[in-house]
C-alpha positions, -999 to 999 in steps of 0.1 A, spaced: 522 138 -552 523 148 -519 501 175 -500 510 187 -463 503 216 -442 523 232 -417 507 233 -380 538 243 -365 574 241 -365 573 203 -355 539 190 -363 525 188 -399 489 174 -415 492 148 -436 456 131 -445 432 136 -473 403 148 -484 376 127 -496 349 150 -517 332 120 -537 313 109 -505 281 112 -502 268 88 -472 291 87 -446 294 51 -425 266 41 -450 240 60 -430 243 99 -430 235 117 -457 263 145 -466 269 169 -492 308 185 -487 328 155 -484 351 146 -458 387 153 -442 407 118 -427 431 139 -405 462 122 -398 496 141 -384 533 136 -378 558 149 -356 589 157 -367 617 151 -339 646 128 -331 620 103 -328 592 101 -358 553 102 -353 527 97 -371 492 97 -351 468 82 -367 462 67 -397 434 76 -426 403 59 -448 416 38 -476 398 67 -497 426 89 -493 455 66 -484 471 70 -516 481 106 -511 487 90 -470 514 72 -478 529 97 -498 528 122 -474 544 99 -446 567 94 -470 577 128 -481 580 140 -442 605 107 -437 624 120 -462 639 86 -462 641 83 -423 625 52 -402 589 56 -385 595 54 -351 562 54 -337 524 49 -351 497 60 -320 467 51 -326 439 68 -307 408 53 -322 406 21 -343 374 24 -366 386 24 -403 379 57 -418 413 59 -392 430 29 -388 419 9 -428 454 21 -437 471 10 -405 480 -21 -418 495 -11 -448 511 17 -432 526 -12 -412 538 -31 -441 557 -2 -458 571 7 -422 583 -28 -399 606 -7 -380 576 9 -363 562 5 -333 523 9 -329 515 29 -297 477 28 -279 460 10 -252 448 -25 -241 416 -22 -256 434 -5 -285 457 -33 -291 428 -59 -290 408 -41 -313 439 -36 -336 444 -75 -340 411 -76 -354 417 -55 -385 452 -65 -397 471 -95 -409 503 -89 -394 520 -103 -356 502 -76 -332 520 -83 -304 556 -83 -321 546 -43 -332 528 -31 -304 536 -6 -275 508 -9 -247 506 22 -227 483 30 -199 463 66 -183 490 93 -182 517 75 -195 540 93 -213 562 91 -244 593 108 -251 604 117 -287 629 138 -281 616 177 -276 583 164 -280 566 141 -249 529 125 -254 504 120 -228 479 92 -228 437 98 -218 414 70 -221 382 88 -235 359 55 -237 323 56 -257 338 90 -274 325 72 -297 338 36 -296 344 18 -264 386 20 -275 393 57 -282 417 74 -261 432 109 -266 471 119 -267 480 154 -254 515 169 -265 534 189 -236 554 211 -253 531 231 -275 499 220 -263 483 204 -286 454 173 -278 449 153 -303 410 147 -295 404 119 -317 368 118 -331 360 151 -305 355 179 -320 355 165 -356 327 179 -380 318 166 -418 329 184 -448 368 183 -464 389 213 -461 386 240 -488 425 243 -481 426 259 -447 425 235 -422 421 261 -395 385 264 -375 396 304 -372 394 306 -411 356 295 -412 326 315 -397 317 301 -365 279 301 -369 275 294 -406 305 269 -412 317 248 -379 285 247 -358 260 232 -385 287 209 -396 295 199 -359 261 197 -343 250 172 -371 283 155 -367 280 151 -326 246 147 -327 250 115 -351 283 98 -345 282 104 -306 250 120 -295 240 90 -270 272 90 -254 268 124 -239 283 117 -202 314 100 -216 314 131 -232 314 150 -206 339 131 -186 366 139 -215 357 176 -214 368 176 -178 395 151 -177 413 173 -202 399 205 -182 431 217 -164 456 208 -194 469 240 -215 455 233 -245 471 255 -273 455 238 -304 428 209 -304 436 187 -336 408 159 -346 406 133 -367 379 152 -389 373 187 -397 394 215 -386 425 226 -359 411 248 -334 440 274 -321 416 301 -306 385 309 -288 384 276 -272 356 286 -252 327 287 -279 341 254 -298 337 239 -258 306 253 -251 287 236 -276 301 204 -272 293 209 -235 256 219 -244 251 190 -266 270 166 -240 243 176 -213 217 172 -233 208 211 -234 190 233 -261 208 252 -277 176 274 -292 148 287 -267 119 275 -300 100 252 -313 110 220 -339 76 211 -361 81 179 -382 53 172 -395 43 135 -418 13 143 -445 8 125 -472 -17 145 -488 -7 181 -475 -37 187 -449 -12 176 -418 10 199 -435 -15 224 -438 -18 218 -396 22 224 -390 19 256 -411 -9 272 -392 5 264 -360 35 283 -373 19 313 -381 0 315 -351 32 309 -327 47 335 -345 13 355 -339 21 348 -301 56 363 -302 79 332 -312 112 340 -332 129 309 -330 112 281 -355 119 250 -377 96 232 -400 109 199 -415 90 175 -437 101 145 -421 90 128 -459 119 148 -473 146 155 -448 164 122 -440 165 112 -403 202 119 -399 190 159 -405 165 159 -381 185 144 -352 202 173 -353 178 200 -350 159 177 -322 191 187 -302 193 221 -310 156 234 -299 139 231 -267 105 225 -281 94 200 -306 57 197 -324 48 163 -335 21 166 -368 14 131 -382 -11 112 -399 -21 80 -389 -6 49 -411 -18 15 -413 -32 24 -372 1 32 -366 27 65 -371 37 78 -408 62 55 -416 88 85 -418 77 99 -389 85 67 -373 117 66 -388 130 99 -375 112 95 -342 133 57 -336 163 75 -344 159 106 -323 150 77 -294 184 61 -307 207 84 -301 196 97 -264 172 130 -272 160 138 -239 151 167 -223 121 177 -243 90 194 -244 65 179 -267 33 186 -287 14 163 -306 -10 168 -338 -27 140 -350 -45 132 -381 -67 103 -396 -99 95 -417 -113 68 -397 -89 61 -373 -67 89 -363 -44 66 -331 -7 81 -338 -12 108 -313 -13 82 -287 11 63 -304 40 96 -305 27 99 -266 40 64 -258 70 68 -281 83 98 -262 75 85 -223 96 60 -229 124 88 -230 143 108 -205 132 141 -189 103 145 -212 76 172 -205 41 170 -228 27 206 -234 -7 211 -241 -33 183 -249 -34 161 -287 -49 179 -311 -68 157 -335 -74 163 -373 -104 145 -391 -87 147 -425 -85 178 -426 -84 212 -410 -119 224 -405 -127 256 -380 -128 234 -349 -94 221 -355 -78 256 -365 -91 268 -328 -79 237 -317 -42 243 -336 -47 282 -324 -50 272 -289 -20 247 -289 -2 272 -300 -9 295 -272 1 269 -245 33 265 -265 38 304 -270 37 305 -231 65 276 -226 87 294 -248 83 326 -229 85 312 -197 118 295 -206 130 332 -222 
């Protein structure tokens, strides 16, 4: 049976919600599922932009169906071809030959290499600020490359200003039947669910980004409508703020990030003295993550988010804790720059991931080290918690002077 929602007199939601998922793309760990945002336009000329996952193209096709109401499909734009929004393009296609598939050059090459059917017999090639005319609605074409896939464009609707941002501004988690941003809270809801989401789908790719944010800049956006998560129709400025903050690389929390690696709890011991005592020194603003437990796609996120981060890691097989290495590689992945960084090392015989962490993160951008290694022999004795006490003094003073 069908299930669409109303976005205004003209334009209608018709994806799905998939709530079984659990890793999305085969990498991040989630827990609320997912919404495929598709939408359709209802005029002289029929829209639908974007198609869905093959998760929820069951419910897809009977929503483009129930909107047709027995009409042809005019037009299919495509804005981004990766198949949790194009794997039901090709069926899409099938049900609907009288349509004609709308999107770029690069999109049109990139189609041919997911479906079965003559490309070049369905497709409409448009260019930068092109337009398309469906009768009282007209579409506007912006190549927004490496947002996330070297492909995407966005399509921004004149008459009641909506931009269709592809992935920008999506977030994980399906809908719990509003599929308005203004229906969740802000700080609780949207920005955990979008920082993790930037941070790990396009998180390198800050400066392309960027260059969206201001290509679109001077449009009069009424509603932004993404391919995940949820419509934003007000208070643009905080949803664009973030996204400008995490595009440039920017902290979003003046505090300090402590992952620590211990195998046997005497590294962790380390991260949670150093706690207390920054708090001791006046610090509000702190995070400790076990890197053991928290996958890596859940610390990325919090390496953007705060301006400090503590390194506290034993030393492995002379080399860093294998899960410190982990999240460390994937924070280097996916363009954490900016940094300032303190080190803790531990080891019985050997303690060298100190030096290790130090050559990891030099060969990253805009990197500042603050204070010197502090090294644990197995565990924390008294000269080690001065040591700790101390480090946590130079860090007290970056936080402040950053204040």
């Amino acid at each position: 049976m069908h299930c669409v929602y109303k976005v205004t007199d003209k334009i209608w939601w018709i994806g799905g919600n998939e709530r079984k998922l659990s890793v999305f793309e085969g990498a991040i760990p989630m827990n609320d599922g997912m919404a495929y945002n598709s939408y359709f336009i209802d005029d002289e000329k029929t829209v639908v932009l974007d198609a869905v996952d093959k998760s929820v193209s069951g419910v897809f096709y009977e929503n483009v169906d129930h909107m047709l109401n027995g009409r042809p499909l005019d037009y299919v734009i495509v804005n981004h071809v990766e198949p949790d929004h194009s794997a039901s393009l090709e069926e899409l296609i099938m049900r609907h030959p009288e349509a004609k598939v709308v999107g770029s050059k690069k999109i049109k090459a990139m189609v041919k290499q997911y479906v079965t059917w003559d490309v070049d017999k369905y497709f409409e090639e448009i260019k930068e600020g092109d337009e398309l005319c469906t009768g009282s609605h007209t579409f506007t074409f912006y190549m927004a490359p490496m947002v996330h896939w070297p492909e995407v464009m966005v399509t921004y609707e004149k008459s009641t200003g909506s931009l269709f941002s592809a992935d920008a501004f999506g977030i994980f988690g399906a809908h719990d039947g509003n599929i308005f941003a203004d229906a969740y809270d802000f700080e609780l809801e949207w920005l955990p669910s979008a920082r993790k989401y930037y941070t790990t789908i396009v998180g390198k790719y800050g400066t392309f980004t960027e260059k969206l944010l201001g290509k679109v800049g001077g449009l009069d956006i009424k509603r932004i409508c993404p391919l995940h998560g949820f419509i934003i129709r007000k208070d643009f400025e905080k949803y664009i703020n973030a996204y400008l903050t995490w595009a440039r690389y920017e902290s979003e929390e003046n505090g300090v990030l402590i992952l620590y690696a211990s195998p046997y709890g005497n590294t962790k011991n380390a991260a949670e003295i150093l706690a207390c005592e920054l708090a001791e020194d006046g610090v509000t603003r702190m995070k400790l993550m076990d890197v053991s437990h928290w996958d890596p796609m859940d610390v990325l996120p919090q390496a953007f988010r705060y301006n400090h981060i503590v390194i506290a890691c034993t030393t492995y097989n002379n080399g860093i804790f294998v899960k410190m290495e982990e999240a460390l590689g994937e924070m280097k992945s996916m363009g954490v720059c900016n940094k300032k960084v303190s080190i803790i090392e531990n080891g019985s015989w050997n303690p060298v991931s100190g030096k290790l962490i130090k050559a990891f993160f030099e060969d990253m951008k805009d990197i500042e080290f603050v204070g010197d290694i502090v090294t644990i022999k197995s565990s924390v004795k008294e000269d080690s918690a001065q040591a700790v006490a101390e480090l946590a003094k130079v860090i007290a003073a970056s936080v402040q002077a950053q204040a």
